[in-house]
VOGU-3710 file (C-alpha; in Angstrom, 3 decimals, decimal comma):
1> xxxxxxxxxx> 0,000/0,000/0,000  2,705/2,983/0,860  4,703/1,334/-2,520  1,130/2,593/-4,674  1,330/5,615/-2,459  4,661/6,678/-3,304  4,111/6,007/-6,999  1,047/7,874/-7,239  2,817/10,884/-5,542  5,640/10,438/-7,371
11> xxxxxxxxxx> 3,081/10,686/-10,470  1,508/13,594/-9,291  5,104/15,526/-8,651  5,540/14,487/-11,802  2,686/15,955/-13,236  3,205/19,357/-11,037  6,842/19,507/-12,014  5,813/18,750/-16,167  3,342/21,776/-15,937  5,328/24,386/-13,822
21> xxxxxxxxxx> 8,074/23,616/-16,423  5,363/23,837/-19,338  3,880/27,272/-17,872  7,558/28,714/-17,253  8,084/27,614/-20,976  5,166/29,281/-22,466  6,127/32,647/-20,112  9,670/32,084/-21,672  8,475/31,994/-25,176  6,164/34,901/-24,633
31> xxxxxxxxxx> 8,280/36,832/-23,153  10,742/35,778/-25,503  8,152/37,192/-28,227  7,339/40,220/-26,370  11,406/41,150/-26,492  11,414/40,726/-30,411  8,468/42,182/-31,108  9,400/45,047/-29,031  12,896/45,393/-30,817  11,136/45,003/-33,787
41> xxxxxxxxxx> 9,222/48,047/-32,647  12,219/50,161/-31,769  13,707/49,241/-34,878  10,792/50,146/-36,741  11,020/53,476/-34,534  14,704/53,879/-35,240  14,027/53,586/-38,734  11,431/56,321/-39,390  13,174/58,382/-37,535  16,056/58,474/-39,492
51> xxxxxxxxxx> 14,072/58,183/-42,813  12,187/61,015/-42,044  15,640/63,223/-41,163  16,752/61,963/-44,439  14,051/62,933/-45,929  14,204/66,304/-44,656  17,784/66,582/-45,685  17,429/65,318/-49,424  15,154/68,028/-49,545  17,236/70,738/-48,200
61> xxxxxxxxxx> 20,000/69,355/-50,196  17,476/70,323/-53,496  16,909/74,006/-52,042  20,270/74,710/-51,404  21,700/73,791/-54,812  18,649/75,336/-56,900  17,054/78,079/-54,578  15,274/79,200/-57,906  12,871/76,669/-57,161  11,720/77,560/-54,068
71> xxxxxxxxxx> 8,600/79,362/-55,422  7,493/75,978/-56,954  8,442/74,031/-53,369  6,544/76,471/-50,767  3,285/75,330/-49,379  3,696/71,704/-51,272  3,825/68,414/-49,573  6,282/66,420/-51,316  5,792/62,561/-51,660  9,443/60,544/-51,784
81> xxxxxxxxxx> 7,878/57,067/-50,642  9,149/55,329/-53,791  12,398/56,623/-54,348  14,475/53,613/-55,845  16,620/54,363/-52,725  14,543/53,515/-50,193  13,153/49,860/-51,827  13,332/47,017/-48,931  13,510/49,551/-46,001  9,815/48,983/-44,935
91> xxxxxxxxxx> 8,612/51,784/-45,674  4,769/52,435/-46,042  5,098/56,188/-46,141  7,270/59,238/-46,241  6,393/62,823/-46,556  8,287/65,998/-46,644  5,938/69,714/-46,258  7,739/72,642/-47,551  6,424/76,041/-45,661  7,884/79,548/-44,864
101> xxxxxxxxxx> 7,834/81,335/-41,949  9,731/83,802/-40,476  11,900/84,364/-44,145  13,080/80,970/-43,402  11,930/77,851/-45,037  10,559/74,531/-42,490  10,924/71,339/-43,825  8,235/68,842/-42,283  9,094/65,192/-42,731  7,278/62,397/-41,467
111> xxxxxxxxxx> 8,263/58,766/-41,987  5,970/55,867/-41,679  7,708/52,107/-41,042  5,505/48,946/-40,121  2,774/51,554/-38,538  4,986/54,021/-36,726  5,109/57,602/-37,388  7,829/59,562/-37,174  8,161/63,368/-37,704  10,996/65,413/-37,456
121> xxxxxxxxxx> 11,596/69,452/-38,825  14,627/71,148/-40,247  14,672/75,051/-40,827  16,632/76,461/-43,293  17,894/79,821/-42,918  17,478/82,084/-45,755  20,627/84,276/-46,284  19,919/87,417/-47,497  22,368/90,751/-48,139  22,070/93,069/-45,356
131> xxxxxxxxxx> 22,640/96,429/-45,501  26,303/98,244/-45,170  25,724/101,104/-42,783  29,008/103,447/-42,404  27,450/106,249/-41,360  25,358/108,051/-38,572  22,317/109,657/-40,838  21,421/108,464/-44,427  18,897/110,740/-46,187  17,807/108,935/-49,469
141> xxxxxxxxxx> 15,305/111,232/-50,928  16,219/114,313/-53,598  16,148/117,750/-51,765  16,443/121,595/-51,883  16,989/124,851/-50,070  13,411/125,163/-48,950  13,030/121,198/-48,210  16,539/119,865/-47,161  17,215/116,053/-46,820  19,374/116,688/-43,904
151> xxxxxxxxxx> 18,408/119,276/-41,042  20,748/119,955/-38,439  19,700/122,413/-35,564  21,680/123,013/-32,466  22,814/119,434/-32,324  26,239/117,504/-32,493  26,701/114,329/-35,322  29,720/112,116/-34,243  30,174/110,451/-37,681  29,625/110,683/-40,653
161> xxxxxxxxxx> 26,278/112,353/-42,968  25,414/111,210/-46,050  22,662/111,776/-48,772  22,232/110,762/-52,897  20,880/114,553/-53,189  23,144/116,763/-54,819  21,195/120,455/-54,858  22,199/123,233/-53,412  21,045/123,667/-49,533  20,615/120,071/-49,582
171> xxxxxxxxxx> 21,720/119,837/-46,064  20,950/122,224/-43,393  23,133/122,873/-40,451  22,050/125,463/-38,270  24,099/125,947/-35,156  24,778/122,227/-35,681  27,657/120,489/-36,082  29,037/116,799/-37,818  32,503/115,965/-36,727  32,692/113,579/-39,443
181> xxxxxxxxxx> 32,391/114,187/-43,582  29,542/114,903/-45,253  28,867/113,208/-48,467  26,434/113,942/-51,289  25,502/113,201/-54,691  28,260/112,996/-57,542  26,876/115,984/-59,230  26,957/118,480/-56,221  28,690/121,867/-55,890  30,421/120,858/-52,514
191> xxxxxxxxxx> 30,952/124,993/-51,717  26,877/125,440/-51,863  25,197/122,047/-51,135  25,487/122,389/-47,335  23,538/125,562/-46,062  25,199/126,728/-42,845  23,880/129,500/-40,427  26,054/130,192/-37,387  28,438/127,143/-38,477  31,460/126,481/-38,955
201> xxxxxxxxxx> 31,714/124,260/-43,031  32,414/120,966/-42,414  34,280/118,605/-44,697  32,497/117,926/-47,557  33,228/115,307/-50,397  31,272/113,132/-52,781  29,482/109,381/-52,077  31,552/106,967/-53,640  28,356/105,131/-55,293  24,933/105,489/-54,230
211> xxxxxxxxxx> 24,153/102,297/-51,793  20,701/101,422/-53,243  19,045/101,503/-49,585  15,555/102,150/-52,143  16,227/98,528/-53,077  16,795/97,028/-50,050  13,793/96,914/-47,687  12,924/94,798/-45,033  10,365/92,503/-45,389  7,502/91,936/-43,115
221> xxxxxxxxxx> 6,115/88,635/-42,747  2,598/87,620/-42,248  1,646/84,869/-39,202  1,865/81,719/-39,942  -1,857/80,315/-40,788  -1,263/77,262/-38,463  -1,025/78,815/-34,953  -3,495/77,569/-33,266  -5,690/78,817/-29,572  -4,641/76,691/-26,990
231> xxxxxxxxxx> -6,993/74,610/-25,291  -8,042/76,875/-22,405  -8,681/79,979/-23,519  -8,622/82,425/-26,955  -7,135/85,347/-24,530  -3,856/85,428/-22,155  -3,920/87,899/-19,067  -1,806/87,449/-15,739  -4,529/88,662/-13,504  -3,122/86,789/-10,615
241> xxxxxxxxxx> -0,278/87,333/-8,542  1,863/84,158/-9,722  4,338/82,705/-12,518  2,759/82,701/-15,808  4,843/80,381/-18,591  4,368/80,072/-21,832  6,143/77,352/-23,642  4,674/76,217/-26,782  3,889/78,285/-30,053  0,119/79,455/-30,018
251> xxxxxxxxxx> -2,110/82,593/-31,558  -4,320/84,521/-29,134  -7,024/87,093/-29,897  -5,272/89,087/-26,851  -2,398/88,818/-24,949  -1,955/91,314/-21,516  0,384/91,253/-19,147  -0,776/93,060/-16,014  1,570/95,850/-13,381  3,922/94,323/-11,243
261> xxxxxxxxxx> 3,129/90,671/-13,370  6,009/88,879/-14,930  5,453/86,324/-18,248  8,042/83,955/-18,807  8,175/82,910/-22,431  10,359/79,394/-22,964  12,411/79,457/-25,777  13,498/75,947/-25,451  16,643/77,179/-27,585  14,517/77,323/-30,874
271> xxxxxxxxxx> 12,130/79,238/-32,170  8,799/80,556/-30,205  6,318/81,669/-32,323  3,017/84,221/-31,251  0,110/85,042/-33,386  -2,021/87,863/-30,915  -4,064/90,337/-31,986  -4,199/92,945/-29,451  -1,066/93,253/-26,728  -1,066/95,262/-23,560
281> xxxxxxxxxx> 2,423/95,001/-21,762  2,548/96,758/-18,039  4,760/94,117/-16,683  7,837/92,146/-17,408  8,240/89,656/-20,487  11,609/87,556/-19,822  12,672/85,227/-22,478  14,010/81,941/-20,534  16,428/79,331/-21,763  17,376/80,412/-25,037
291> xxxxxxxxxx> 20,310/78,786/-25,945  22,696/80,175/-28,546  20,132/80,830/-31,197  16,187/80,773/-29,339  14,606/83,581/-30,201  10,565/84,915/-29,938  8,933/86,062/-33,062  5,623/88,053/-32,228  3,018/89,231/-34,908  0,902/91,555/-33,737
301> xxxxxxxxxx> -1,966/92,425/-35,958  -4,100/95,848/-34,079  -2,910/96,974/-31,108  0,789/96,706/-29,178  0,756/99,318/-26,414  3,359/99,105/-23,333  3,855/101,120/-20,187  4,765/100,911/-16,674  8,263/101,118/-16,564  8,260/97,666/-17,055
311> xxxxxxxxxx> 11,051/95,426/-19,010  10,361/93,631/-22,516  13,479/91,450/-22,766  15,648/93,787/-21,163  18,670/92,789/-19,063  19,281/94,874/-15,971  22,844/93,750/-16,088  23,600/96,043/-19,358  24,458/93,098/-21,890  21,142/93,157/-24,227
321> xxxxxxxxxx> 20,284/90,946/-26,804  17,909/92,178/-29,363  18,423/89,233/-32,112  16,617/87,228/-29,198  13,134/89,059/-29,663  11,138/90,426/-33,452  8,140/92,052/-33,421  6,167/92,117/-36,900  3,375/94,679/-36,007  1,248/94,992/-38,500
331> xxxxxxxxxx> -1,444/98,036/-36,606  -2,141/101,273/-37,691  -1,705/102,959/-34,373  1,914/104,078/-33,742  4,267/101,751/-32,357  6,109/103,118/-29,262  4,586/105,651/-26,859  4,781/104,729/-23,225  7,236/104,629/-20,598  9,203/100,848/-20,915
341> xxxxxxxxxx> 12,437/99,006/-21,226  12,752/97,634/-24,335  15,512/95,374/-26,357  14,504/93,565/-29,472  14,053/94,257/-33,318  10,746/95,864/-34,400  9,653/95,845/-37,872  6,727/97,784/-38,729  4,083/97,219/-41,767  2,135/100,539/-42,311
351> xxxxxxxxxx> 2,337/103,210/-39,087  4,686/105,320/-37,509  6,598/104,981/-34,611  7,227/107,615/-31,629  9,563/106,502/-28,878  8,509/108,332/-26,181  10,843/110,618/-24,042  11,683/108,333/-21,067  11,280/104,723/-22,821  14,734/102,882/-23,417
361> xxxxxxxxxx> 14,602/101,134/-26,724  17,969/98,638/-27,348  17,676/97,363/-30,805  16,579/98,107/-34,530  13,691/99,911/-36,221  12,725/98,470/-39,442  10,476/99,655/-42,172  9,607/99,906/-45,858  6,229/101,874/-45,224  6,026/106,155/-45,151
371> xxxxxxxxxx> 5,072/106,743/-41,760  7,248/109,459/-39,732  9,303/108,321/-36,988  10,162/110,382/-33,696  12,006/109,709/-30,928  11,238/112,287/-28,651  13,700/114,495/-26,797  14,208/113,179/-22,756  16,333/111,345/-20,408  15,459/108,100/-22,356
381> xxxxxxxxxx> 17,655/105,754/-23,970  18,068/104,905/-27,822  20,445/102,666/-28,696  20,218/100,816/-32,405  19,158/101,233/-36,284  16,381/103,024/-37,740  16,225/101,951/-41,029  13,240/103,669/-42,787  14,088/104,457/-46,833  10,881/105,542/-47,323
391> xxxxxxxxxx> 10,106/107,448/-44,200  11,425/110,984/-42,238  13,040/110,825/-39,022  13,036/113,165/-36,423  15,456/113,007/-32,932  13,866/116,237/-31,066  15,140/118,612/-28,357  17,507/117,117/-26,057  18,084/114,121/-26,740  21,003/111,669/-27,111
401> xxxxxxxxxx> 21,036/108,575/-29,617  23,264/106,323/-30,107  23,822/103,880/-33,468  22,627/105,120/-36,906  19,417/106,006/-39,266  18,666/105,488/-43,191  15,551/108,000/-43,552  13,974/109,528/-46,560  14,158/113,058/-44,721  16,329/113,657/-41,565
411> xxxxxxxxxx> 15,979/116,357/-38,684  17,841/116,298/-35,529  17,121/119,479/-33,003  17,928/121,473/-30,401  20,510/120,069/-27,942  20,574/116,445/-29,219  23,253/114,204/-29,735  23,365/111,158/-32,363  26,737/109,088/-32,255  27,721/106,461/-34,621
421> xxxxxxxxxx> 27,902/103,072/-33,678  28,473/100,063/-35,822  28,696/96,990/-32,986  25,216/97,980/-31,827  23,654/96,105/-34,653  26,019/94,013/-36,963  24,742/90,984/-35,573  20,885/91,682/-34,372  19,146/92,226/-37,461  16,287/89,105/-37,903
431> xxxxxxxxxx> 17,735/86,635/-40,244  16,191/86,860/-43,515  14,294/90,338/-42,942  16,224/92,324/-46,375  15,328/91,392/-49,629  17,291/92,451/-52,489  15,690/93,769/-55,728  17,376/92,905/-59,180  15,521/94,553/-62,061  12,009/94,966/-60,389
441> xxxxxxxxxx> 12,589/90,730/-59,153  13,376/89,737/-56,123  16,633/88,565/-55,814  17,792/84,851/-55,599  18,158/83,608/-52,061  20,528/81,809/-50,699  19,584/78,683/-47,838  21,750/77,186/-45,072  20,543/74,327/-42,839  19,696/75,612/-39,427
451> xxxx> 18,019/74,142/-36,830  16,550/70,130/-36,094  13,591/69,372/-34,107  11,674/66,777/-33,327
//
């Protein structure tokens, strides 16, 4: 009897043992499974990834070596999924959008392999000719005794003052002077084209060539037309007493920050991008972790006012960085009254501009429109480029400015100062933001590969 016992629970061991081995098997081979498939999925995931960059880069590759087609490439989604090249890769789909923004091209590639998706996005910088700027005041537009391109009254010019007109009384200097050369056009009489009352004659030659400013303007971009509202809500305000972040691109109907408030605005060392309508800035806007090339792009389409005393970008430590901030503000309301700290480039679509007499303004002033632009006399601070072909200039009574203007007409007054300074702005104009002219075309661009993001 304990012999049949013995065997029947060695039988049943047997048994327990056969199907703990059989389950640990089956786990085994499933999880066996589970690790293939899964490297089969990272694989996969490896593969798009890298087909989509490539992608991306063939395409680049085709813009940089014929930027003549670029007109042809913009807004078009270009299908590459069976390129002889890519035969026995697994692909199922690859897809590369071409779109501008910014005066820089985006390259949107997404790569599809055994049912993953992978996008990636390469920007490619357009390189355009900027402006050469050697002196303090540029006036571009024809003149006369009665109308003079350049009028100096009661104010000092450190550098130099230059203009294409060439008639007598051209430029006006009364009580004024220029401690640098004045240069006209090629058919001047240098003994009467400078009208002086109380002033000593400064030196006087001819411009070497005319620079063309009239055929270089800066261009101003419209928003992209896929910003979208974020989820919460269609209008931004800081109306409580906390840290307000924003850290992905978005549009807004209106964006206000409130007194004594302070927006952060991530760059994540790319590009941010804003689409708002109306802007009211009474507080701080600080752009965080930028990197060496994050910058904020902001269209505004009505309204921009600021005030407060508040800072826009502005570094309390004295090292500004304009390049880091560009306004496109496309209102009709003129850009600039209000008392602020402000560093960034500006370019403005159809209104004038009046910095107002205690606001400190680091940075350029772009435009191709007509509108007069004033910086009024004060204990503010101007430090930058105004580069207006087609618009006057005015720096009024008692003020000092630092950096240089291209104007159509040019009046500095009454106890003001305007020094020349060429490091304020060789490397803070907006990539991309002059377009050359060649025979009533726009000139041929030229692309580099910028930035990669996933």
């Amino acid at each position: 009897m304990s012999i049949k016992n013995e065997q029947g629970s060695a039988l049943l061991l047997t048994i327990v043992v056969t199907v703990v081995l059989l389950f640990l098997g089956g786990i085994l081979g499933l999880y066996g499974q589970m690790e293939l498939k899964r490297a089969g999925l990272e694989e996969a995931n490896m593969q798009a990834y890298y087909l989509a960059r490539s992608g991306a880069d063939a395409v680049a590759q085709a813009i940089i070596d014929h930027p003549d087609k670029v007109q042809d490439l913009k807004d078009q989604t270009l299908y590459l999924t069976d390129a002889p090249e890519l035969t026995g890769l697994g692909l199922s789909s690859l897809e590369v959008e071409v779109s501008e923004a910014n005066a820089a091209l985006v390259l949107t590639s997404t790569a599809i392999v055994r049912g993953l998706a992978k996008k990636v996005r390469l920007t490619l910088i357009s390189e355009q000719p900027n402006p050469l700027i050697n002196q303090a005041l540029f006036a571009t537009q024809e003149a006369n005794s009665a109308n003079p391109a350049i009028t100096i009254q009661g104010a000092e010019i450190i550098g130099s003052v230059e203009s294409t007109s060439w008639t007598d009384g051209s430029i006006y200097l009364n009580q004024g002077s220029v401690s640098g050369t004045i240069r006209v056009g090629q058919q001047a009489n240098l003994e009467s084209v400078v009208k002086l009352t109380e002033s000593s004659y400064p030196s006087v030659g001819y411009l070497p060539e005319d620079p063309e400013y009239n055929t270089l303007l800066p261009v101003f971009e419209e928003a992209p037309s896929n910003l979208e509202y974020p989820l919460s809500s269609k209008d931004f305000e800081t109306s409580e007493e906390r840290t307000y972040v924003i850290s992905e691109d978005a549009r807004y109907d209106s964006l206000k920050v409130t007194s004594g408030r302070t927006l952060k605005i991530d760059l994540n060392r790319g590009t941010r991008t804003l689409h708002v309508r109306n802007m009211d800035v009474q507080g701080n806007i600080v752009l965080e972790n930028p990197g060496e090339n994050g910058r904020l792009i902001l269209f505004v389409d009505n309204k921009y006012t600021m005030g407060g005393g508040w800072r826009i970008n502005y570094d309390q430590s004295g090292i500004e960085h304009p390049e880091r901030l560009t306004i496109y503000y496309g209102g009709k309301d003129e850009f600039g009254g209000g008392e602020y700290k402000f560093s960034g480039n500006v370019i403005i679509k159809d209104a004038g501009v009046a910095i107002s007499s205690s606001a400190e303004f680091v940075g350029n002033i772009l435009t191709a429109g007509n509108k007069p632009i004033t910086i009024s006399g004060g204990n503010g601070k101007f430090h930058g480029v105004v580069y207006a072909p087609n618009a006057p200039f005015s720096l009024l009574t008692g003020r000092d400015a630092r950096g240089a203007v291209v104007s159509s007409r040019i009046m500095v007054n009454w106890d003001s100062t305007f020094i020349f300074d060429p490091h304020l702005f060789a490397d803070s104009f907006p990539p991309g933001v002059f377009l050359a002219s060649e025979n009533g075309k726009d000139a041929e661009r030229v692309f580099t590969r910028g930035i990669w993001q996933k």
